[in-house]
C-alpha positions in Angstrom: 18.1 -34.4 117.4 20.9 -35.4 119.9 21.3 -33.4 123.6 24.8 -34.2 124.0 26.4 -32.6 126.5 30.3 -32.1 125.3 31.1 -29.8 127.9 30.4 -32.9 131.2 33.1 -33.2 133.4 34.9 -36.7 133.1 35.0 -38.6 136.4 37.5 -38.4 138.7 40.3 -40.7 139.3 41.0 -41.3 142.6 42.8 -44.6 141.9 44.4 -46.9 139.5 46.0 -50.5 140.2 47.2 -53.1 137.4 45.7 -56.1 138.6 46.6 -58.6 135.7 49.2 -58.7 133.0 50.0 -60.6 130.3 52.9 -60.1 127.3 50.2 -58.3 125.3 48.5 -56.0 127.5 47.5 -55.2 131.1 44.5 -55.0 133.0 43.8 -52.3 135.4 41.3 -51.5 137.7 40.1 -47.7 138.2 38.5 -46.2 141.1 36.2 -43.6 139.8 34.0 -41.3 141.1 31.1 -39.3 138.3 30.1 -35.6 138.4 26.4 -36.9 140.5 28.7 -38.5 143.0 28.1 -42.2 142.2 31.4 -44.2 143.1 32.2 -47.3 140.3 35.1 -49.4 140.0 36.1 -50.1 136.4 38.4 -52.7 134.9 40.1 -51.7 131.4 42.7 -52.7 129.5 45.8 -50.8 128.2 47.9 -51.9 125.7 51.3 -50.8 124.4 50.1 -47.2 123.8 51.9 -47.5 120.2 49.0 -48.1 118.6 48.0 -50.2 115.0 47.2 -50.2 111.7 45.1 -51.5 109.3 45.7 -51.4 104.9 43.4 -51.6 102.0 45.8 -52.5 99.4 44.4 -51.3 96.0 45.8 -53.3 92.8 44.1 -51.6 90.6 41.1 -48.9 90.4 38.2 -51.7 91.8 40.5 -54.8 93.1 41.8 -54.9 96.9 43.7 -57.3 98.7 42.6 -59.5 101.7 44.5 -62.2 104.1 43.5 -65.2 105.2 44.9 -65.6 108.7 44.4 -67.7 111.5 42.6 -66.0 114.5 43.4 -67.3 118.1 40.5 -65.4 119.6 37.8 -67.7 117.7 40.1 -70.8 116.8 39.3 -70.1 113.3 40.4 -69.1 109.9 39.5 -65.5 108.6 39.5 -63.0 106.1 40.6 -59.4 106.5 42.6 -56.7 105.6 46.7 -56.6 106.6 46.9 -55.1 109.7 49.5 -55.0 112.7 51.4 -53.2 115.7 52.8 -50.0 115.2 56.6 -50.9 116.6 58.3 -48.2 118.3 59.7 -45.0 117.0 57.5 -46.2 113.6 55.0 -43.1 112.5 51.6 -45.1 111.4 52.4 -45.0 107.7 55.6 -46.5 107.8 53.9 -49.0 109.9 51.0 -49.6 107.2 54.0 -49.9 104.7 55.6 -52.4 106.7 52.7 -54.5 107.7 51.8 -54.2 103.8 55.3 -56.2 102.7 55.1 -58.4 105.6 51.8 -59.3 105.1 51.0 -59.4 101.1 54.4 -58.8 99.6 53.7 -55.6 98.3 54.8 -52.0 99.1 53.1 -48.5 98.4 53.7 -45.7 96.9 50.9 -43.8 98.3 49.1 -44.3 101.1 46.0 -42.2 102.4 44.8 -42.3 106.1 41.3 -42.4 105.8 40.6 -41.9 109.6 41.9 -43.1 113.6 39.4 -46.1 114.8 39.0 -46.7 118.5 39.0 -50.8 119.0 36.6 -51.4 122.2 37.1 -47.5 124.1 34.6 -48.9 127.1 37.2 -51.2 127.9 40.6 -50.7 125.7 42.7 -47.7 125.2 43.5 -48.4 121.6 43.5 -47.1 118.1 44.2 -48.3 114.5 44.7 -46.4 111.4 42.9 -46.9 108.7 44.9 -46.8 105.9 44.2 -47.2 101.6 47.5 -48.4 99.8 47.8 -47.5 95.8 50.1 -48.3 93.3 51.6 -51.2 94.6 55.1 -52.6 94.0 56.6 -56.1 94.8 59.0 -56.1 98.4 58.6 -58.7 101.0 59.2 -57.9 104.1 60.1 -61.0 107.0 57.3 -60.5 109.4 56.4 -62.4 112.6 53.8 -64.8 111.3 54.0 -68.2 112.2 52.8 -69.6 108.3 52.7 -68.2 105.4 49.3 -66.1 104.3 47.1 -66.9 101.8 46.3 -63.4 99.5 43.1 -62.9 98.1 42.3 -60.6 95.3 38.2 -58.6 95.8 36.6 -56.7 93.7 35.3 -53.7 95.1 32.3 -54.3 93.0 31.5 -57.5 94.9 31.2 -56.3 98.4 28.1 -58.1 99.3 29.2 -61.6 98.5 32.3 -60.4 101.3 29.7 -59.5 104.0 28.3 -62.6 103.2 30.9 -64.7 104.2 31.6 -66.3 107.8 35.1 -65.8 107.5 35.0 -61.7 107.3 33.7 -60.9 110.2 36.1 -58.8 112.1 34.4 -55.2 112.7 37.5 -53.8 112.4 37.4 -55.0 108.8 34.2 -54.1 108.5 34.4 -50.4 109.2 37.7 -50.0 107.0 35.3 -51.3 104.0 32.9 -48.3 104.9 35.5 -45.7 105.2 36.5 -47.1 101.6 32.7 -46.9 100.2 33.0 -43.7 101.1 35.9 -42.9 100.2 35.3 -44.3 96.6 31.8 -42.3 96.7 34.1 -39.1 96.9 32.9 -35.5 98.7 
């Protein structure tokens, strides 16, 4: 049984200082000081504060649709669900919509938010939304990709052979197939 203590005082801020910035985020450093007195200085990242989103579009009742996009972080080709930048004065499911057309060329008529993730919270003050997209329709949407991407139908029933592959390995995807186990394993 856990002995967590919800009710412990966050640290106190007693300074903050961007220290690096690029066009995608900035870095800042935090002088912080705990409830036992212990003095740290911590370097985090903040991003846009708009926040992202990420879609599993449903085709039918046990196909989804990935991406294959390029990934600059790891100079590599990879598999996952659409996903994208909230842009501002969006709410997140127009963004999931939009991403959705840009992305795979399809809108939704319904999409459920299955639950907020946060993306690397020791370091990065950032969410995504989770989103599942059902009955699909064609509309393409111009997006800011640099090539076009290649969509690949999954069966929901083959999840295994996905996990399996070197190409989906984002945890981000990874968690939004969980929430959707789960959320095909109803209450």
């Amino acid at each position: 049984m856990s002995n967590i203590n919800k009710d412990k005082p966050l640290p106190q801020i007693h300074n903050r200082e961007i220290i690096a910035k690029s066009n995608l985020f900035k870095i800042e450093q935090v002088d912080l000081e705990f409830s036992n007195g212990e003095k740290r200085l911590f370097e985090r990242m903040t991003g846009s504060g708009r926040g992202a989103v990420m879609v599993v579009p449903f085709i039918n009742d046990h196909e989804f649709l990935l991406v294959r996009e390029y990934a600059a972080g790891t100079h590599t080709y990879e598999i996952g669900f659409p996903k994208g930048l909230i842009d501002p004065g969006e709410s997140a499911d127009i963004a999931a919509n939009r991403e959705l057309k840009e992305e795979v060329g399809m809108g939704a008529n319904h999409l459920l938010f299955l639950r907020d993730l946060s993306m690397a919270p020791a370091f990065f003050n950032a969410k995504m939304a989770i989103f599942i997209a059902q009955d699909l329709y064609p509309e393409s949407a111009q997006g800011d990709e640099p090539e076009p991407l290649e969509v690949i139908k999954w069966s929901i029933n083959d999840l295994d052979a996905l996990l399996a592959r070197e190409d989906f390995v984002e945890a981000r995807c990874i968690a939004a197939l969980l929430l959707v186990e789960k959320w095909k394993r109803g209450p």
